[in-house]
N, C-alpha and C positions, 0 to 999 in steps of 0.2 A: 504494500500500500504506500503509494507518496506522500508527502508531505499534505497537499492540497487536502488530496482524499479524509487522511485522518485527521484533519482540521476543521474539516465538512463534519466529518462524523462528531468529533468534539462538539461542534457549535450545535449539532441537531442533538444531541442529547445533553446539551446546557440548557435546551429549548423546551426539553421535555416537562410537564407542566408538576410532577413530582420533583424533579430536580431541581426547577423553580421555587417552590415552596422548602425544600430543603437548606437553600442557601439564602431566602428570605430570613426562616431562625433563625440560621446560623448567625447575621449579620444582626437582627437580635437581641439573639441569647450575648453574642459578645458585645453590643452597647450596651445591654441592662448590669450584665458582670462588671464592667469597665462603670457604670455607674454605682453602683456600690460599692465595688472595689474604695471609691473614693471618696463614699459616704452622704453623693452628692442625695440618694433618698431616704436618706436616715429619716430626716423632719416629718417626711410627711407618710413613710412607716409609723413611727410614734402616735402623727394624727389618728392614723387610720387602725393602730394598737389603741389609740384610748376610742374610740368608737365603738371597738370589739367588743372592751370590759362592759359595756352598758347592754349587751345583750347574752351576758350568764344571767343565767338563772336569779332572781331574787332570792336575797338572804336576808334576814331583820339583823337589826345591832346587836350584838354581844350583849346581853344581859347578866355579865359574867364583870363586867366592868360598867363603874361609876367616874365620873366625870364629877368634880369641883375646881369652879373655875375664878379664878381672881381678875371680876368685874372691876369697869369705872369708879361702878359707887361703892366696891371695897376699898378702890383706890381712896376716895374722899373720905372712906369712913375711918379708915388704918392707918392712910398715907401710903407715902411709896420711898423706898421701897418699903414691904410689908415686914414691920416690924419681927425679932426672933421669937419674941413672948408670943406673938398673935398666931405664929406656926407651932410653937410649941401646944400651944392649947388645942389647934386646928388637929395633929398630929395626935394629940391624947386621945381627943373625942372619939376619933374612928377607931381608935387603939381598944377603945373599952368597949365600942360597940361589933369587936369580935371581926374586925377588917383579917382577910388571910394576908394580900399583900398592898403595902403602900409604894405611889410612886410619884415623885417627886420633881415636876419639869419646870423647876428653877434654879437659877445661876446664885449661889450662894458662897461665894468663896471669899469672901468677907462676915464680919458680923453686922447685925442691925440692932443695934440694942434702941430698948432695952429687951433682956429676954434673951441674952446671947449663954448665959449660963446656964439658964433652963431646956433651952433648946440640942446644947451640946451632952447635957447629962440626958436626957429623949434617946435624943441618936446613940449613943453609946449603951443603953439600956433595951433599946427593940431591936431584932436583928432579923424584922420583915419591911424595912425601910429602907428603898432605892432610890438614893437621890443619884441626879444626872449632874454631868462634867462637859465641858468641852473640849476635846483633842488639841483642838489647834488646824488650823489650816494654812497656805498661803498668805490668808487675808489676814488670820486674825489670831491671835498668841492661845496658850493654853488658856480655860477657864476653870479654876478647881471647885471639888465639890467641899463641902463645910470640912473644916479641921479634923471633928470629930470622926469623920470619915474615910481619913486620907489613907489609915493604915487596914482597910476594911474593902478591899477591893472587890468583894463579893456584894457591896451594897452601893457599890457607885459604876454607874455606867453611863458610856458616852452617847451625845444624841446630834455627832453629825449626821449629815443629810449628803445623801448624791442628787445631784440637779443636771438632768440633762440641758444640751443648748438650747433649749427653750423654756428654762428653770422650771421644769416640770419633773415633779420626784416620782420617778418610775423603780426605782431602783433601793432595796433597803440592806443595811451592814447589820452584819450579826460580830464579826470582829474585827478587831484593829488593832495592828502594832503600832504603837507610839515607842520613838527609843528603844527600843528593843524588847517593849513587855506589849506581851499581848493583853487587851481590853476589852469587856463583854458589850455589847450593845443595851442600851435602856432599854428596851423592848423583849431582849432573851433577857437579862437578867431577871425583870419581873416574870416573866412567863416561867423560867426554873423553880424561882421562889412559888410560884402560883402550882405546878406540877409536881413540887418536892412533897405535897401532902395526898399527892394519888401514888406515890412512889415511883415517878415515871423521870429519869433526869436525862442529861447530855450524852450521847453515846457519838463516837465514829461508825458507820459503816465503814465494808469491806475497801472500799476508795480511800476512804478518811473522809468521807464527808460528812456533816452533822447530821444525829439523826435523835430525832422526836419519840420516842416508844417506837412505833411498826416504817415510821414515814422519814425518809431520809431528804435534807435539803440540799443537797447538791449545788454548790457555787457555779453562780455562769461565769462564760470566758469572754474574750473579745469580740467573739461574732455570735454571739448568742442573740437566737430571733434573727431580727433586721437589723440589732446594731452591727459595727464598724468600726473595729480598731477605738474601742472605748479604752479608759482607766479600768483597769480593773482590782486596782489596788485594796485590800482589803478582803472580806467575806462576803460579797453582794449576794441576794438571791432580788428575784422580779418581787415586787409589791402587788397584791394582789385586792386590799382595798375591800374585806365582805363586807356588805352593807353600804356601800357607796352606791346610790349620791346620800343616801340619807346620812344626816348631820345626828351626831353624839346627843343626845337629852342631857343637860348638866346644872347640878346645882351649885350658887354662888357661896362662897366663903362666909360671907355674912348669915347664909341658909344653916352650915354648919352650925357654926355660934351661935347663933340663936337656936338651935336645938328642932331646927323646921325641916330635915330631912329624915326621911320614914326609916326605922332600923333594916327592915328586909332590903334596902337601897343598900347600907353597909356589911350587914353581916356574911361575913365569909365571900366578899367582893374582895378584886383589885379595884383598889379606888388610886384616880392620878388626879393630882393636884395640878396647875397650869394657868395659863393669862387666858382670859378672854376679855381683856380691855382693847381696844383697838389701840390706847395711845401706849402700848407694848409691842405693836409690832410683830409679834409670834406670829405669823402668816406664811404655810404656804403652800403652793399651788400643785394640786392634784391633777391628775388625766381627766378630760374634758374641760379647763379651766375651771377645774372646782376649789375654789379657795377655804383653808382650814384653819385652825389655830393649831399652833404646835403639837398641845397635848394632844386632839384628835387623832393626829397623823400618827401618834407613839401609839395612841384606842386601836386603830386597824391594823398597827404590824402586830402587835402583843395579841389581837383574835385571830390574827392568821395565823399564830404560831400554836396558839391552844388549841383551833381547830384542827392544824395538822397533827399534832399528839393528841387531842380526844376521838377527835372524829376522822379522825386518815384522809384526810384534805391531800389530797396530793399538792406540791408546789406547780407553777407552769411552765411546763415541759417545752424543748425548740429541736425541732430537726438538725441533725450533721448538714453541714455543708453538702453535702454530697446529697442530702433529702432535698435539700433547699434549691439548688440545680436543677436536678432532676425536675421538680416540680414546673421552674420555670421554663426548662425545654419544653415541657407536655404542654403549658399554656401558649409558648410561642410557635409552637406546632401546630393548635387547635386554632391559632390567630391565619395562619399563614393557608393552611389548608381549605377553612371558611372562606378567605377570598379564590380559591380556586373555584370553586361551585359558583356553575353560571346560574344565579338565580333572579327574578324578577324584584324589584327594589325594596318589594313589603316582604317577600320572605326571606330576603338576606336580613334587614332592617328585625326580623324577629328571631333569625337565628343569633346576632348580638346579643340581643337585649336577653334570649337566653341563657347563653354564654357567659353574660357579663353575672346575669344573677347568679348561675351557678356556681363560677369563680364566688362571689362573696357569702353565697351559702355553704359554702365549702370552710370559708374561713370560717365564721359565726358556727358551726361547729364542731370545728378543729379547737377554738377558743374556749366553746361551750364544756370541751372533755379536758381542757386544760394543755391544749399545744398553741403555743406561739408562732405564726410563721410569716415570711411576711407576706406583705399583701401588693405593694404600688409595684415592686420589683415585676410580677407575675403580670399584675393588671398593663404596665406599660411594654411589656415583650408580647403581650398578647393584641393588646391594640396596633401596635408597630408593627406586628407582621402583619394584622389582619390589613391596617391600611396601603405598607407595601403590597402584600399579594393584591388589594383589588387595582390598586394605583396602576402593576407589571400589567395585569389580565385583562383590565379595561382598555388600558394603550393598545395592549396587543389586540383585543377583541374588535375594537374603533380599528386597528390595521385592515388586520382581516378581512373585518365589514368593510371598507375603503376597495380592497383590493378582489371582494368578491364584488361589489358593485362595480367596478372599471368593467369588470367580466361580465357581468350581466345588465348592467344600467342602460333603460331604454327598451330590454329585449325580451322583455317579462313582463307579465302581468304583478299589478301589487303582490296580491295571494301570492302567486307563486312567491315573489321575493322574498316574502314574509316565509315561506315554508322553506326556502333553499337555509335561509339565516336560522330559523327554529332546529332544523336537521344539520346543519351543517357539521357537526361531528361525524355523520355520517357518510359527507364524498367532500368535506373540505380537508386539501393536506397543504401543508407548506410551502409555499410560495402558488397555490392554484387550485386545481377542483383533481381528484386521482383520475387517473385513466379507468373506465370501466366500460366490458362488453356487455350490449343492450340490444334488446327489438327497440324502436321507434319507427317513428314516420318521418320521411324526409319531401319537403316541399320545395319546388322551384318554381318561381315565377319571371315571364319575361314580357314585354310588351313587342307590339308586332307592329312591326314597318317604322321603326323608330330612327331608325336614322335618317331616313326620308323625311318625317316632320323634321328633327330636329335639324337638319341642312337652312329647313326656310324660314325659322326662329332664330330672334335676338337671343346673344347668351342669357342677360337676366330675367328674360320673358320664361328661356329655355327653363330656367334651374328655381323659379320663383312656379310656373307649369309641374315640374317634374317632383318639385317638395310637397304640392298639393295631390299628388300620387301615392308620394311614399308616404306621407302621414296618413293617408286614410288605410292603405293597404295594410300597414306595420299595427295600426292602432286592431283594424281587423283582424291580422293572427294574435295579438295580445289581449282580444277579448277571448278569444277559441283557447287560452292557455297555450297558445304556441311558442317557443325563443327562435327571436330576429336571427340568426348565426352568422348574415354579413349580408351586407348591400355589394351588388357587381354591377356599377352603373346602372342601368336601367332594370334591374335583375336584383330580386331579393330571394335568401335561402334561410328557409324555414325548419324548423325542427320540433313535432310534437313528440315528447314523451321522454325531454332531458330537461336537463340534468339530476332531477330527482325519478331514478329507476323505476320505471313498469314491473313489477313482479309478476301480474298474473296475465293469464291471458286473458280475462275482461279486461283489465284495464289498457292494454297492448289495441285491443281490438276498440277501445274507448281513444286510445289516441287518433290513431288512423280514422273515425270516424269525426271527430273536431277536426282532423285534418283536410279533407272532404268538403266537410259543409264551411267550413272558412274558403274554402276555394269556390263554392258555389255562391259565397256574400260579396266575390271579389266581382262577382258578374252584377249585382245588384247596384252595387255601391262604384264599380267602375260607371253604370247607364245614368246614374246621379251625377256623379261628376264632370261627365261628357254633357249633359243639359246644361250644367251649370257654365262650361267650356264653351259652348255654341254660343250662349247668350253674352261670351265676353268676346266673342267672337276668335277663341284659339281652335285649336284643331282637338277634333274626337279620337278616340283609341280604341284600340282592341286589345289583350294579353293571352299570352297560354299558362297553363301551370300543368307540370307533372308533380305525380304524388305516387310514392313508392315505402313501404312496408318492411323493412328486414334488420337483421342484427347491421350493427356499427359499433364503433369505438367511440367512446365522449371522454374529455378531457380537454386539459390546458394546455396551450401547445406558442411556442415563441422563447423567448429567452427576459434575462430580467429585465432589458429595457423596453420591451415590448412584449406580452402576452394578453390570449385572447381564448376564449373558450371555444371550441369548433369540435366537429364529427368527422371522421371518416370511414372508408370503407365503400361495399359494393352499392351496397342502397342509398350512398350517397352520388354515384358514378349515373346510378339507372335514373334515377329522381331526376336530373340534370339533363339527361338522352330525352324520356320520357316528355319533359319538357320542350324541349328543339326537336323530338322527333316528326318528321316529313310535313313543314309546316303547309304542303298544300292538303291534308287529312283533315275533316273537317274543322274548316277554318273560323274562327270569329266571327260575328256578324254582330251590326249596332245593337240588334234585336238581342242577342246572345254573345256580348262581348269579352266572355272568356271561356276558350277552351279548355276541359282538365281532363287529362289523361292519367290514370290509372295503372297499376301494375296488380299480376294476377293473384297477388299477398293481399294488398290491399281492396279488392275486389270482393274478396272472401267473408272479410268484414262489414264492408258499409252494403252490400247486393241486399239487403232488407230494409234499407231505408232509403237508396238510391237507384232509379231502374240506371241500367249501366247497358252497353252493348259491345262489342265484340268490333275490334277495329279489327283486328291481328294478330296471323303470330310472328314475330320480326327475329332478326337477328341485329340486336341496336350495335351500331358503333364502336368498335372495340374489346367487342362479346363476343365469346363463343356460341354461348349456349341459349336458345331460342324463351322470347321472352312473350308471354300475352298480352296485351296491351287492350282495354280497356276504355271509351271514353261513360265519362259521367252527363248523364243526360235529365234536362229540369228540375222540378223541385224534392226536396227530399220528402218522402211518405211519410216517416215521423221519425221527432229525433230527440 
């Protein structure tokens, strides 16, 4: 094979409408990776993550936890900061009303007296009391917890926060090394304290991951879910928020002390202490823009963790990279392959919107069983193919249509063009129409004595005479469902029963008789036109036509800068004879201004609708073998 050849073959199987859609993914699957590679859809993963969480299952709030919050008007009634005395009393109360654990979401690393002495002999005497610290960050230096507590690291734990780039805490630490000592988080530590009374405490699984009683929490890594080369510094797991959007029920400090909350509110609770003054600041921002106060946000890690040790809460699971791919192939596949199907604007328009909801039903219960995966990665490789494949298929379709219209524009009835384009899978191939062997009917027409008028005619008289010919006759076989196959000067070659294949023999025998009676309309509609001609004073006409019956070859035939749809073969040879055959045999007359001669195929067919009679048996022009010849005579019986 040469070079040419295997280049050809190359190009026609890069053409092929599978390998098409192939290399649509491919191109893709490798933008969607290449955009995440670089984190470019992290943001609106996250959106489309807190979207998800609003469609699990309803849960109520933790009724396992109390909420006391230090309001405004404790602010005005205590001052601020909130004196040590007024926590120590706050601290006794719940102390005697049989609280399992307390937890403590204020910065106390100083004293507030008065009350600093009572407070410190508290802390040192309870040892179900977690007050919170801060680590220290970049921004901002350590914050210690009260004195009494410095040497008690089982009862102080820290409450930094991960804040993704759009300060949204998706993400919760269970531990941290600070300096070299690792530190509990406020949220496990209450939760131990809270579970050390069912006898259930900290365990590693076989990993070394943390594990709850039966339920192990498993640390995510950098590409866990949709994220992207995150921090992963620390012990993160996903936040999961039970009871969100609903907001914590909580009583004020001042509720305390005055003695206004109901005992079963406290007994054998985690109760957390915290701000709910706005001029504190404690704010922050949950998935869907839900805004919380600190303690809250400590309310939903500390039930996600007791739910995972009382009730097997699984934490929320992410596919391997390799699941995560995967995935997004199958949807840029299903984008890519959708534009391949040729289908009418409402049913592609509803295999989308399909599509698209199953894609997001798929997520919503991937999310509902506790898998994280992501979602915009899929949704934009699937859209991106679907609109490359239609964007390639369309052009190419629009080609094609172009290129079978040069082929047939003009030479066909609507219908038909509309059926050649519906089927066109059927005999359209690559650069034309296939070659195929067929019965039809081949029609030649020519007019008589033409060169003699036109000697004594103006050329524009001639050819403005000769277009009022051929529009009527052309329009004539394109009402019979005939195609035009070429004008030969004053000579037009007709073809019923191409390009879309005759299968049966009704239908074969349904060509050849539209074949017929179009030639018997040429006699009608030529005596119209000649009236019309007299009264403009040009000259009248006569024509002949042969019509002959037999297999032929159909197909496209030229090269790329010129091709053109055409028939050959013997029935197209005899049609032609047929026609020019011995024009002194019964010749035209004004009366009867076209003659149509017949062949003995043709003859066989329309002989019930047409009286026909017997001219001959000839040996035509370039023939062997003796042919019957037929003319067709008045109107047809019925048709």
């Amino acid at each position: 094979m040469n070079v040419s050849l295997y280049l050809a073959a190359i190009y026609k199987c890069l053409r092929l409408p599978v390998v098409v859609c192939f290399i649509v993914s491919l191109i893709t699957i490798a933008g969607c990776l290449g955009l995440q590679s670089l984190g470019v859809l992290q943001g609106l993963e996250l959106s489309a993550y807190d979207r998800l969480l609003l469609f699990r299952d309803t849960t109520k709030l933790d009724d396992r936890i109390t909420v006391i919050g230090e309001t405004e008007a404790d602010i005005r009634r205590y001052g601020h900061p909130i004196p040590d005395q007024v926590f120590a009393d706050a601290l006794q109360i719940v102390e005697n009303a049989g609280v399992r654990v307390i937890g403590v979401d204020k910065y106390r690393d100083r004293p507030a007296p008065p009350g600093a002495e009572a407070l410190q002999k508290l802390l040192q005497h309870y040892q179900n009391i977690v007050w919170v610290f801060f680590a220290g960050n970049q921004q901002t230096d350590t914050i210690t917890a009260p004195a009494a507590l410095l040497e008690k690291p089982e009862q102080i734990g820290f409450s930094n926060i991960i804040l993704d780039a759009d300060d949204v805490s998706r993400r919760g630490l269970l531990f941290l090394e600070v300096d070299g000592n690792s530190f509990y988080s406020f949220p496990l530590l209450i939760t131990l304290q809270y579970l050390a009374k069912e006898n259930i405490g900290a365990e590693n699984d076989e990993q070394g991951a943390l594990k709850l009683n039966t339920v192990s929490l498993p640390r995510i890594d950098a590409h866990f879910g949709a994220y992207r080369h995150i921090d992963t510094n620390g012990y993160q797991i996903m936040l999961q928020y039970p009871g969100l959007p609903q907001s914590y029920r909580f009583f004020t400090l001042g509720d305390l002390l005055d003695g206004k909350i109901p005992a079963q509110a406290l007994q054998d609770k985690i109760v957390l202490f915290g701000g709910f003054a706005p001029s504190l600041h404690d704010y922050r921002l949950l998935p869907n823009e839900i805004r919380r106060y600190g303690v809250e946000q400590h309310a939903y890690f500390i039930s996600q963790l007791l739910n995972a040790a009382l009730e097997h809460t699984l934490p929320f699971a992410a596919w391997a990279d390799s699941g995560e791919n995967a995935w997004l192939i199958c949807w840029c596949l299903v984008g890519a392959y959708t534009g391949l199907r040729r289908l009418s604007l409402i049913w592609l328009l509803l295999i989308i919107v399909v599509e698209f909801l199953l894609l997001l039903v798929c997520d919503v219960i991937l999310m509902r069983n506790g898998w994280w995966i992501p979602v915009i990665a899929p949704l934009v490789g699937w859209g991106s193919a679907l609109a490359l494949s239609v964007l390639y298929f369309s052009s190419r379709e629009r080609a094609e249509r172009r290129q079978l219209m040069q082929l047939f524009a003009s030479h066909v009835s609507k219908e038909v063009a509309n059926r050649l384009w519906k089927d066109r899978e059927q005999f359209f191939n690559e650069g034309g129409v296939r070659p195929v062997t067929l019965t039809a009917t081949v029609m030649f027409t020519d007019l008589s004595n033409f060169t003699s008028v036109a000697e004594n005619m103006e050329p524009i008289v001639l050819m403005k005479w000769l277009n009022q010919y051929m529009e009527v006759m052309s329009a004539c076989i394109i009402e019979h469902g005939g195609v035009i196959n070429k004008y030969i000067g004053d000579a037009i070659m007709a073809v019923f029963g191409v390009p879309i294949k005759s299968e049966t023999e009704a239908a074969i025998a349904y060509d050849a008789q539209r074949a017929v009676h179009c030639a018997m309309q040429f006699a009608e509609r030529l005596r119209t036109l000649n009236q019309h001609w007299q009264q403009q004073g040009l000259p009248s006409i006569t024509m002949r036509a042969g019509v002959y019956t037999g297999s032929l070859v159909a197909g496209s035939f030229g090269g790329s800068l010129r091709m053109e749809f055409t028939v050959i073969g013997d029935t197209v040879n005899i049609a032609s004879r047929l026609e020019s055959f011995d024009k002194n045999i019964a010749q035209p007359t004004p009366e009867h201004p076209c003659r149509v001669l017949i062949g003995e195929t043709t003859q066989s067919y329309v002989s019930e609708l047409y009286p026909t009679q017997i001219v001959g048996e000839f040996q035509l022009k370039g023939k062997n073998k003796f042919l019957k010849i037929f003319q067709v005579l008045g109107a047809e019986r019925s048709f």
